[in-house]
N, C-alpha and C positions, 0 to 999 in steps of 0.2 A: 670303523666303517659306520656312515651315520644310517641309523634307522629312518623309513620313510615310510610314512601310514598316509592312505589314499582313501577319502569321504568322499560319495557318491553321490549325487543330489537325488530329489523323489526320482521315483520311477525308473532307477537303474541297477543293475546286477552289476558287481565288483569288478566283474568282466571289463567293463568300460574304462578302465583304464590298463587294459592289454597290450596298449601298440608304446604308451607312455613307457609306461615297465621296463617293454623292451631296448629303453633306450638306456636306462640305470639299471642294469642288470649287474653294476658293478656295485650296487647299495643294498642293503638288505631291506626288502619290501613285505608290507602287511597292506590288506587288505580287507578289514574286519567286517563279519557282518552285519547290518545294519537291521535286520528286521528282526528286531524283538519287538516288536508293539507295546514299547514304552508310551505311555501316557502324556509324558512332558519332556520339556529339554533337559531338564536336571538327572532326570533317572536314566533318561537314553544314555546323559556323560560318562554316567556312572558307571554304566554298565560295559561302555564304549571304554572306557582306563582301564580296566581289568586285562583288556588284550595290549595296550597299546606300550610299548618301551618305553624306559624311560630318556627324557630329553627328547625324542621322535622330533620330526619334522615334519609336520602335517600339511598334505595336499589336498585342497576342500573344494567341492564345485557346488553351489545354490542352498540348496538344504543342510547339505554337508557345513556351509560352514558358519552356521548357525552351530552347529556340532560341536566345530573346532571352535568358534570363540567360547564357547561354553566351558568346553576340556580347559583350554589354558586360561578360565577364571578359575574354576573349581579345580584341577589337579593341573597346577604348576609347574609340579615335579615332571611330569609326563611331556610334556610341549617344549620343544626348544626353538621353533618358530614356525611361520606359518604361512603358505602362499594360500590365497583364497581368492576363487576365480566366479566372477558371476557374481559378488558377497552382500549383504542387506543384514542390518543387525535386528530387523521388523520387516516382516513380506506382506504385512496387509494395513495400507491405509488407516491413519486415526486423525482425528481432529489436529493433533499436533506432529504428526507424521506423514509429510506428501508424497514420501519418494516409494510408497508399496502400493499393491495394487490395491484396486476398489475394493472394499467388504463384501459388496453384494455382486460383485463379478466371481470373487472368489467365491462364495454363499455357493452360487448358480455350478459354481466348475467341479462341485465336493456333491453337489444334489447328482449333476453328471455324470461322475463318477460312479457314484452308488448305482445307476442306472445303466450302465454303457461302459462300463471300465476300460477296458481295449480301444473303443474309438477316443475314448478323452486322454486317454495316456498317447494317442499317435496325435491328437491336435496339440494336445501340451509341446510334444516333439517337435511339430511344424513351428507354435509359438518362439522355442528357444532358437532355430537357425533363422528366424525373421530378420533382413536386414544385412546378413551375413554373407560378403563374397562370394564366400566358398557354401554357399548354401547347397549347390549341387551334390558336391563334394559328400558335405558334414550331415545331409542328413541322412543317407545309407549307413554310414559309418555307426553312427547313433544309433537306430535302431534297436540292431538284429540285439541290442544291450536291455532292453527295456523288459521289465518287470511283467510278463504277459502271462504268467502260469496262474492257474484260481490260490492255492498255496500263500500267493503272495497278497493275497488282497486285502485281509485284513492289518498287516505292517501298513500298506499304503496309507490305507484309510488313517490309520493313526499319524503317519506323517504328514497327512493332508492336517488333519489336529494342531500338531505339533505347529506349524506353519504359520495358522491360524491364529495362534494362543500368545508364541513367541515373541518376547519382545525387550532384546540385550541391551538397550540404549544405556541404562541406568547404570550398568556392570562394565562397561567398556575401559571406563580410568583404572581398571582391577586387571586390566589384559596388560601384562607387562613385557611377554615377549618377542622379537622382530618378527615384523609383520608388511609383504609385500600383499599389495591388492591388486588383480588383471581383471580389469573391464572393459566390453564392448563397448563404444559410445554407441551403439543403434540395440541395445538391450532392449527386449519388447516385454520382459517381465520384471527386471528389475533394473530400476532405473540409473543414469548415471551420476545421480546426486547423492544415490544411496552411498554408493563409493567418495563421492568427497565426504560426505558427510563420518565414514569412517575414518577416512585418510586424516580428519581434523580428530577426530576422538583418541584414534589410538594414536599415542607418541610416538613421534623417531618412524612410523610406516612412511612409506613408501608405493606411490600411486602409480599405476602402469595404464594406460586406455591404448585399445585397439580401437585406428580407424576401418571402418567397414566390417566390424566384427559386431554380432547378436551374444546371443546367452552362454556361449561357449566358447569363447576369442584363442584362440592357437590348437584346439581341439582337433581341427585337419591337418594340422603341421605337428606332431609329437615331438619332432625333430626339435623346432623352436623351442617350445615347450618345457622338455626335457633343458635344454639351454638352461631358461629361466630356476627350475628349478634345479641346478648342481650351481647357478650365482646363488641361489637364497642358500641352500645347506653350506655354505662355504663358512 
């Protein structure tokens, strides 16, 4: 029975993938969790393999799968492949990186933060169904998932960090194992060039784009979803 570990992007409790779950209840599922206020991607991984089976099949949404490319450079053994939804190997703009967002957008969204945590975690949420069909739908759904307890605030802030900092491009030819990518073409945080721009790095992947889908493309349909991932653990 193939193990199946589910990464969460910022600002979500594990919960959020509940209705997924229920649709592979025939797989055995982890859920690990994500807020230890690691400092970097490196220590999160680390700390992130200690739970994770080995060979797993990693399910990654935004932040997450900064996560998972990280786990399957650094613990190989652990990764037996990997769908990643939403994915960016760099989330923030550089001189030779077009496809993240501004520096000083994100600067302004981390100052927010610190200031209004609860309202910038539900604009964050409106950003990711921008664009999105099923926008009606998808963002109830979302929600009632999001990180709103004080408890958590300090993990966030670090993942806001982490976010910030991150930046896989260079480690990418080190990612060896299959690897499907699902992205919105109308993504309003992470662009869809960030996905080809993986789809060309990592070998042998496999590029999936949703039309009229935002930051979370099959996320209202589990049903679908679930699909895609029992073709990837095959």
């Amino acid at each position: 029975m193939k193990s199946i570990v589910f990464l969460s992007g910022w600002g979500y409790e594990p919960s959020l993938w509940q209705a997924l779950a229920g649709e592979l209840s025939d797989h055995s599922l982890y859920t690990p969790s994500l807020s230890t206020g690691a400092s970097d991607i490196d220590t999160w991984a680390d700390l992130v393999a200690a739970e994770v089976p080995a060979r797993s099949m990693i399910v990654a949404w935004s932040l997450g799968t900064l996560l998972a490319l990280c786990l399957a450079q650094r613990h190989p053994g652990r990764v037996g492949s990997v769908l990643l939804v939403g994915a960016t190997p760099c989330f923030v703009a550089k001189d030779d990186w077009a496809h993240g967002l501004d520096p000083q957008v994100f600067a302004t969204f981390q100052e927010n933060f610190t200031h209004d945590p609860l309202r910038t975690l539900r604009r964050f949420l409106a950003l990711q169904v921008l664009g999105d069909s099923a926008r009606s739908t998808l963002q109830p759904m979302l929600e009632p998932h999001l990180k709103t307890d004080h408890a958590s605030l300090p993990g966030l802030a670090s993942g806001l960090r982490i976010l910030a900092s991150t930046d896989l491009r260079d480690r990418l030819p080190s990612v060896q194992v299959p690897c499907t990518l699902l992205h919105g073409k109308n993504d309003a945080l992470i662009p869809i060039g960030a996905a080809d721009y993986l789809h060309q790095a990592l070998g042998g992947s496999r590029l999936i784009t949703v039309d009229c889908a935002g930051h979370a493309p099959l996320f209202a349909s589990p049903d679908r979803l679930a699909r895609l991932v029992r073709e990837c653990s095959t």
